[in-house]
C-alpha positions as a Markdown table, in Angstrom:
| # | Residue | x | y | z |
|---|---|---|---|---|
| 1 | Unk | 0.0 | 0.0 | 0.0 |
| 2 | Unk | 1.3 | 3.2 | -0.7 |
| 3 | Unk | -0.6 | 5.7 | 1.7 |
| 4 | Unk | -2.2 | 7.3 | -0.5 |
| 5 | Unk | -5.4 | 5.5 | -0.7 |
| 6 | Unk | -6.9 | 7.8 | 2.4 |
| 7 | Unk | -7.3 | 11.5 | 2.6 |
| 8 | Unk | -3.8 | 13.0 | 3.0 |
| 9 | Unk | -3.3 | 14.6 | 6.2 |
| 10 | Unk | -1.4 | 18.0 | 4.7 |
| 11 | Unk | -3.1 | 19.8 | 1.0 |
| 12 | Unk | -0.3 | 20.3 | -1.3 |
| 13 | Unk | -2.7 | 22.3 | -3.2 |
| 14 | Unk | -3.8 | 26.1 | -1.8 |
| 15 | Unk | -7.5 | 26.6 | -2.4 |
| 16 | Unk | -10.4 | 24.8 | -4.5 |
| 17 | Unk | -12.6 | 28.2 | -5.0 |
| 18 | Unk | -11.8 | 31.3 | -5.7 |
| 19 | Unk | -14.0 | 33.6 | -7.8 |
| 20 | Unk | -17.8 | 33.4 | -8.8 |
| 21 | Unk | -17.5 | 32.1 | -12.1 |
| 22 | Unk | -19.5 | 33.5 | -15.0 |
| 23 | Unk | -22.8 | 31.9 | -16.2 |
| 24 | Unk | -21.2 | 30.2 | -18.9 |
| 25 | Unk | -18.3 | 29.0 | -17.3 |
| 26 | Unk | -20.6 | 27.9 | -15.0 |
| 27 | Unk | -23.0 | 25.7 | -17.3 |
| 28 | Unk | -20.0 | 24.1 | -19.0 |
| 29 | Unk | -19.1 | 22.9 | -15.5 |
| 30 | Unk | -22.4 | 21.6 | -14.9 |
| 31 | Unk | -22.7 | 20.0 | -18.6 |
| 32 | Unk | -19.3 | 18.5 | -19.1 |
| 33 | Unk | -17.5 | 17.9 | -16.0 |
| 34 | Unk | -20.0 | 15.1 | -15.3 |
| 35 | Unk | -19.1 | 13.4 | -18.3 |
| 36 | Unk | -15.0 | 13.7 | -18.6 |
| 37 | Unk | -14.5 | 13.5 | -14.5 |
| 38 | Unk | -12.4 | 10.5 | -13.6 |
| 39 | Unk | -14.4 | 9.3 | -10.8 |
| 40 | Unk | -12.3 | 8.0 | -7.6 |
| 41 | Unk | -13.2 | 4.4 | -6.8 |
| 42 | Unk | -14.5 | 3.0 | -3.5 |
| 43 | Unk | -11.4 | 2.4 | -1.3 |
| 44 | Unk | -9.4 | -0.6 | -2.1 |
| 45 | Unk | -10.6 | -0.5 | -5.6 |
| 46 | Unk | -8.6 | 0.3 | -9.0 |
| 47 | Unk | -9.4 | 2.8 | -11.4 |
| 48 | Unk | -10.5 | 1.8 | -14.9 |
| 49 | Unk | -9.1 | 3.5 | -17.3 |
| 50 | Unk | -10.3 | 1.3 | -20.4 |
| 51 | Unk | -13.5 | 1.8 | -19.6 |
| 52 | Unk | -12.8 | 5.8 | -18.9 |
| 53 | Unk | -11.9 | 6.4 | -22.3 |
| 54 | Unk | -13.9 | 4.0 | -24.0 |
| 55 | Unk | -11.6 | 1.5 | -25.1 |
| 56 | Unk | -7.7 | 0.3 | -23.5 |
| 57 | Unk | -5.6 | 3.2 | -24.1 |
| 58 | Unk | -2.2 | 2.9 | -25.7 |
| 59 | Unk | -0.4 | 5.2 | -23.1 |
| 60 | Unk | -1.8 | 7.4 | -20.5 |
| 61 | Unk | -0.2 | 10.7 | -19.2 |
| 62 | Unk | -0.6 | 11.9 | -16.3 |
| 63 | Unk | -0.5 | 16.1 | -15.1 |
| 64 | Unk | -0.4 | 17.2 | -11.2 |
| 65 | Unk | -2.2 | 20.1 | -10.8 |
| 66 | Unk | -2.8 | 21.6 | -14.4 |
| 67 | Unk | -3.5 | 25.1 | -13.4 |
| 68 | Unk | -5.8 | 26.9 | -16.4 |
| 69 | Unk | -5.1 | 23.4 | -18.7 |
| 70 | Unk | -3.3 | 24.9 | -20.9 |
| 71 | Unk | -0.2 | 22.4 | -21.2 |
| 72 | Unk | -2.6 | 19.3 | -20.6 |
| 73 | Unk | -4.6 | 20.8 | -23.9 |
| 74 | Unk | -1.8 | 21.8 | -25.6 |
| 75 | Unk | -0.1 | 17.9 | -25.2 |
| 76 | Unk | -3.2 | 16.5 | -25.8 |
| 77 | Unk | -3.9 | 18.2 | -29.1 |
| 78 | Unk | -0.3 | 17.2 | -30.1 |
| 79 | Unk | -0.4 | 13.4 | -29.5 |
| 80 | Unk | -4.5 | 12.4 | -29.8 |
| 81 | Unk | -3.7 | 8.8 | -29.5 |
| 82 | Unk | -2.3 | 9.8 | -26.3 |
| 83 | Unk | -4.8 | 9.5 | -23.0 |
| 84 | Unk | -4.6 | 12.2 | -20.8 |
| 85 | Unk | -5.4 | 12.9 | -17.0 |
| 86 | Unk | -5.4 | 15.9 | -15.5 |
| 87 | Unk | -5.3 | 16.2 | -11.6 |
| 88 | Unk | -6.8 | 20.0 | -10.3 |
| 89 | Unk | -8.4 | 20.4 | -7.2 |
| 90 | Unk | -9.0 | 24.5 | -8.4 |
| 91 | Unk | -12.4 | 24.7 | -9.8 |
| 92 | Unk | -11.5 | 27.7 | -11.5 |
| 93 | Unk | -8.6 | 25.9 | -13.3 |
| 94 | Unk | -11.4 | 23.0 | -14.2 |
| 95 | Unk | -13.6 | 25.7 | -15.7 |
| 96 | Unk | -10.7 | 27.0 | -18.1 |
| 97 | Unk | -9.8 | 23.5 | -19.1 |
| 98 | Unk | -13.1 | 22.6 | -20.1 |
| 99 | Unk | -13.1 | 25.6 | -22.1 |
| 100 | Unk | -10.0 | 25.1 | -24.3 |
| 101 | Unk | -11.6 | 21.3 | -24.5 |
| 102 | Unk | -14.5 | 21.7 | -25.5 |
| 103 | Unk | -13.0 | 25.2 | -28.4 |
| 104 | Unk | -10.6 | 22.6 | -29.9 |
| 105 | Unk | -12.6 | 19.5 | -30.1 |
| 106 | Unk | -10.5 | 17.4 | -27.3 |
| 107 | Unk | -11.6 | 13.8 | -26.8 |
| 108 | Unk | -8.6 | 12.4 | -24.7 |
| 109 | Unk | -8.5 | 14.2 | -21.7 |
| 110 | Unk | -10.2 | 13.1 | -18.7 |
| 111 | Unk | -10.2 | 15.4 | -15.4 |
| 112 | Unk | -9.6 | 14.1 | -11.7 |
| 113 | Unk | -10.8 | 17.5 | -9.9 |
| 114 | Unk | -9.1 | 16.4 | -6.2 |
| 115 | Unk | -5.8 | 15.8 | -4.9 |
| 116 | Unk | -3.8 | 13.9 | -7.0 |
| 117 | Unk | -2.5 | 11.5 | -4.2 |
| 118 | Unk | -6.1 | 10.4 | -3.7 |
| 119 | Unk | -5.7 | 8.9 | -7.3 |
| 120 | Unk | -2.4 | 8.1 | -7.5 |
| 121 | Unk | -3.3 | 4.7 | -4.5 |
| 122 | Unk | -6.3 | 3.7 | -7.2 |
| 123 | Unk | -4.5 | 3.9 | -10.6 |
| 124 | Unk | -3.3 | 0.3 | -11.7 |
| 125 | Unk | 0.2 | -0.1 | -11.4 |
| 126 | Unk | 2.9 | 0.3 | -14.2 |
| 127 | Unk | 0.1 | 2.6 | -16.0 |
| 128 | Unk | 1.3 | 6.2 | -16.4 |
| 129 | Unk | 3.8 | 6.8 | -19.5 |
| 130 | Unk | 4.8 | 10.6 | -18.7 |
| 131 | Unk | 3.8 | 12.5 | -15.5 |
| 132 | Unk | 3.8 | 16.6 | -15.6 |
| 133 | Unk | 4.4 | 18.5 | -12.8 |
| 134 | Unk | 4.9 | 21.9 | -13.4 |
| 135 | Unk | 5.1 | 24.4 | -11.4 |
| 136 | Unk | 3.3 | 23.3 | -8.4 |
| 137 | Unk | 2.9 | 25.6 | -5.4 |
| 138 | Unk | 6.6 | 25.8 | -3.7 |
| 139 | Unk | 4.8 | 26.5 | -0.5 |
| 140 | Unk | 8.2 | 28.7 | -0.2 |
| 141 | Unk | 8.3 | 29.2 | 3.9 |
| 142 | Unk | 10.3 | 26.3 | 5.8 |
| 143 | Unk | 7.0 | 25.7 | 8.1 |
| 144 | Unk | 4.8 | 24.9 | 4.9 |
| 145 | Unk | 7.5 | 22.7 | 3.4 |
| 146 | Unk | 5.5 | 19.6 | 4.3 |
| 147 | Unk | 2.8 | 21.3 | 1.8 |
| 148 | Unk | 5.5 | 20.4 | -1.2 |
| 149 | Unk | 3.8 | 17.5 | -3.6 |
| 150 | Unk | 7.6 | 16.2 | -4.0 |
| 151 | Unk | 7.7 | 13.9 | -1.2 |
| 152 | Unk | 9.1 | 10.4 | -0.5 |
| 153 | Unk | 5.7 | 8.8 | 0.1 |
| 154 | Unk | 4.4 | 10.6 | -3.1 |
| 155 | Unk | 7.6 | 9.8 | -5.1 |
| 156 | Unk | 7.1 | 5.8 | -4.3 |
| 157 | Unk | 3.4 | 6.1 | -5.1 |
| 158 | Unk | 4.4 | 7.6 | -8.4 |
| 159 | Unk | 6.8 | 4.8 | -8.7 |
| 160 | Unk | 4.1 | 2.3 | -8.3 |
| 161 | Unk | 2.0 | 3.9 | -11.4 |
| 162 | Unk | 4.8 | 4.3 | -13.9 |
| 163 | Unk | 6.2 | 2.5 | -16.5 |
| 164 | Unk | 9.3 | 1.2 | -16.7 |
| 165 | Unk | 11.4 | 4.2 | -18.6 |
| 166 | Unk | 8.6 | 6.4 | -18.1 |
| 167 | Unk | 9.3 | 10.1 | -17.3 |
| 168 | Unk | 8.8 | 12.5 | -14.7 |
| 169 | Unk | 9.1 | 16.2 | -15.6 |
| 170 | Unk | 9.1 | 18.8 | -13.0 |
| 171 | Unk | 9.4 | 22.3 | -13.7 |
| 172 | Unk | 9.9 | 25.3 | -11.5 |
| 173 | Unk | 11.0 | 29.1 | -10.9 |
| 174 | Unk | 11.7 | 28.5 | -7.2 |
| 175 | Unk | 15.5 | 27.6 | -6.5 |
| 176 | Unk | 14.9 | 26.0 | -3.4 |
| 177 | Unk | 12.1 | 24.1 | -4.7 |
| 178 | Unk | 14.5 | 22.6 | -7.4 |
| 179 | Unk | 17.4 | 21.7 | -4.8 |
| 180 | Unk | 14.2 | 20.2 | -3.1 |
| 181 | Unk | 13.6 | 18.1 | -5.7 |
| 182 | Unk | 16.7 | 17.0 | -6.8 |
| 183 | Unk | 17.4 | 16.0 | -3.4 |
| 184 | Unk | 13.8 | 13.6 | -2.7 |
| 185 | Unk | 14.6 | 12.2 | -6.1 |
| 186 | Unk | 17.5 | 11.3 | -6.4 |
| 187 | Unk | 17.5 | 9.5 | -3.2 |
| 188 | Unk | 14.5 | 7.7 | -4.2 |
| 189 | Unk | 16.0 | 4.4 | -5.9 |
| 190 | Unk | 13.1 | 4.0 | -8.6 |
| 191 | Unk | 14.2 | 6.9 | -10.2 |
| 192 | Unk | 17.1 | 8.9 | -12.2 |
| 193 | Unk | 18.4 | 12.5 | -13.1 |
| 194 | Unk | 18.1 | 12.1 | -17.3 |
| 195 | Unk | 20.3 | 15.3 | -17.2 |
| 196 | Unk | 24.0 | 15.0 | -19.4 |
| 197 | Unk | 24.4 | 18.8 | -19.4 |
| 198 | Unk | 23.1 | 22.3 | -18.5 |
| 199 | Unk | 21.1 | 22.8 | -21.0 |
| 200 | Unk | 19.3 | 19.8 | -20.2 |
| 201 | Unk | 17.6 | 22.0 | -17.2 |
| 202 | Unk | 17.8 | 25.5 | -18.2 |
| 203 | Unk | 15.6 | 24.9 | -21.2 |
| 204 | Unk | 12.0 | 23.4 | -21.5 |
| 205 | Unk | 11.8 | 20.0 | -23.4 |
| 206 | Unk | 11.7 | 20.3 | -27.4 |
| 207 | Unk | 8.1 | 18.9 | -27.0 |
| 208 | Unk | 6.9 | 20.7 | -24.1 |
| 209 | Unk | 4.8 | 23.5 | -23.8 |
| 210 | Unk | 5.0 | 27.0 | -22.3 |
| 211 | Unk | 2.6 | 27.2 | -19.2 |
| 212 | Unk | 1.1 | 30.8 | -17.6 |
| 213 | Unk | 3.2 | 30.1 | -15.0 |
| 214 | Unk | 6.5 | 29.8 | -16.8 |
| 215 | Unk | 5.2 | 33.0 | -18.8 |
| 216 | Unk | 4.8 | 34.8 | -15.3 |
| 217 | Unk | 7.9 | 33.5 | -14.1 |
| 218 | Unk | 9.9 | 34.7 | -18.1 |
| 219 | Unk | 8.5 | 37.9 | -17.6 |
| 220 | Unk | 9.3 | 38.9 | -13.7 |
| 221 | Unk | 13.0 | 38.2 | -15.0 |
| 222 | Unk | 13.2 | 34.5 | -13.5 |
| 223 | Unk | 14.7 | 31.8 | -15.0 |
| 224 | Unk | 12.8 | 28.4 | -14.7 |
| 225 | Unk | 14.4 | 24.7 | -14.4 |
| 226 | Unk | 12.9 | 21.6 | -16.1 |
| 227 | Unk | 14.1 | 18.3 | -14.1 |
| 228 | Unk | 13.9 | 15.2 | -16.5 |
| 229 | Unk | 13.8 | 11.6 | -14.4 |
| 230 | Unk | 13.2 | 8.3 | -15.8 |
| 231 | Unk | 11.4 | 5.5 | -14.0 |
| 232 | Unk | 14.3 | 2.8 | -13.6 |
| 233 | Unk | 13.9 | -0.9 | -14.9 |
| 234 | Unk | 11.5 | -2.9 | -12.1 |
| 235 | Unk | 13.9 | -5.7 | -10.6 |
| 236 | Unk | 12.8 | -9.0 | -12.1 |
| 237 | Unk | 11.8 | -11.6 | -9.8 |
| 238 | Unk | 14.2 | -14.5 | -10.1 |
């Protein structure tokens, strides 16, 4: 069991509402959450993610708190054969996604609107192919650090749900965030640092996809890291 199958005692995420959202927003909730929402199962139970999408899906990626969706649209406009779950507890953020989904025509996007963790215990194992996390809350005072999503208990539940060789991106503008990071990873023997050089950090993957937060970050004169690990080979049983 991974601990994550419960309610998590500490939110990584900082609030669910925010403002009243406009009548339109608010019907597309109402009309299309329903349908693309990746319900939770009872506890103990798995989720299914054939029957979530309509048929077995060739790979499924996975993104952490999508903010306004517009990576998780953006990736899943770029590969359509690709199924994609979003994880975003904000129900502002959920409104915007829905938006952009329902403007381009999306069909391979499904939405867990909760904290992640309370998926990650009910999604089968070896499942995820790629899993975002971009530029999470840094919860930046030492008190709140406990609030960080990076944590070992998180990084071996994430272990559970990926592939062998699949990746884990992480991106971020806060520096001690990063060393963070690097640090719970690294230790965390399922996993390793794909960097070879610099530049491997400094800039955003070829194929990923500039986020409002990154944008923010670009313009306030911060420079932004992109951590690439890859889930290590599962030790065969003899």
């Amino acid at each position: 069991m991974t601990g994550t199958e419960n309610a998590p005692p500490v939110r990584w995420y900082g609030r669910r509402g925010g403002h009243r959202l406009r009548k339109a927003r608010r019907e597309r909730l109402e009309r299309l959450l329903p349908i693309l929402r990746l319900a939770r199962p009872a506890p103990g139970g798995t989720v299914d993610l054939a029957a979530a999408f309509g048929a077995p899906p060739s790979d499924v990626w996975l993104e952490v708190g999508f903010g306004a969706g517009e990576h998780l649209a953006a990736q899943a406009g770029a590969h359509p054969g690709t199924a994609m779950v979003g994880c975003e507890p904000y129900v502002a953020g959920v409104a915007s996604l829905l938006s952009i989904i329902e403007r381009e025509g999306l069909t391979n996007i499904r939405i867990f609107d909760d904290d992640a963790r309370l998926l990650l215990g009910s999604l089968p194992e070896a499942s995820i192919g790629r899993v975002f996390v971009l530029f999470s809350d840094p919860w930046p005072k030492a008190r709140h650090h406990k609030r960080r999503f990076i944590t070992p208990a998180t990084l071996d539940a994430l272990a559970r749900v990926m592939k062998d060789g699949a990746e884990l991106r992480f991106a971020t503008d806060h520096m001690g965030y990063v060393r963070w990071t690097l640090d719970h990873v690294i230790r965390n023997p399922a996993f390793a640092w794909l960097a070879q050089r610099p530049s491997d950090w400094r800039r955003r993957p070829a194929d990923g996809f500039e986020t409002r937060y990154e944008r923010k970050a670009t313009g306030q004169g911060l420079a932004s890291v992109h951590l690439g690990f890859c889930r290590r080979r599962r030790a065969r049983a003899a």
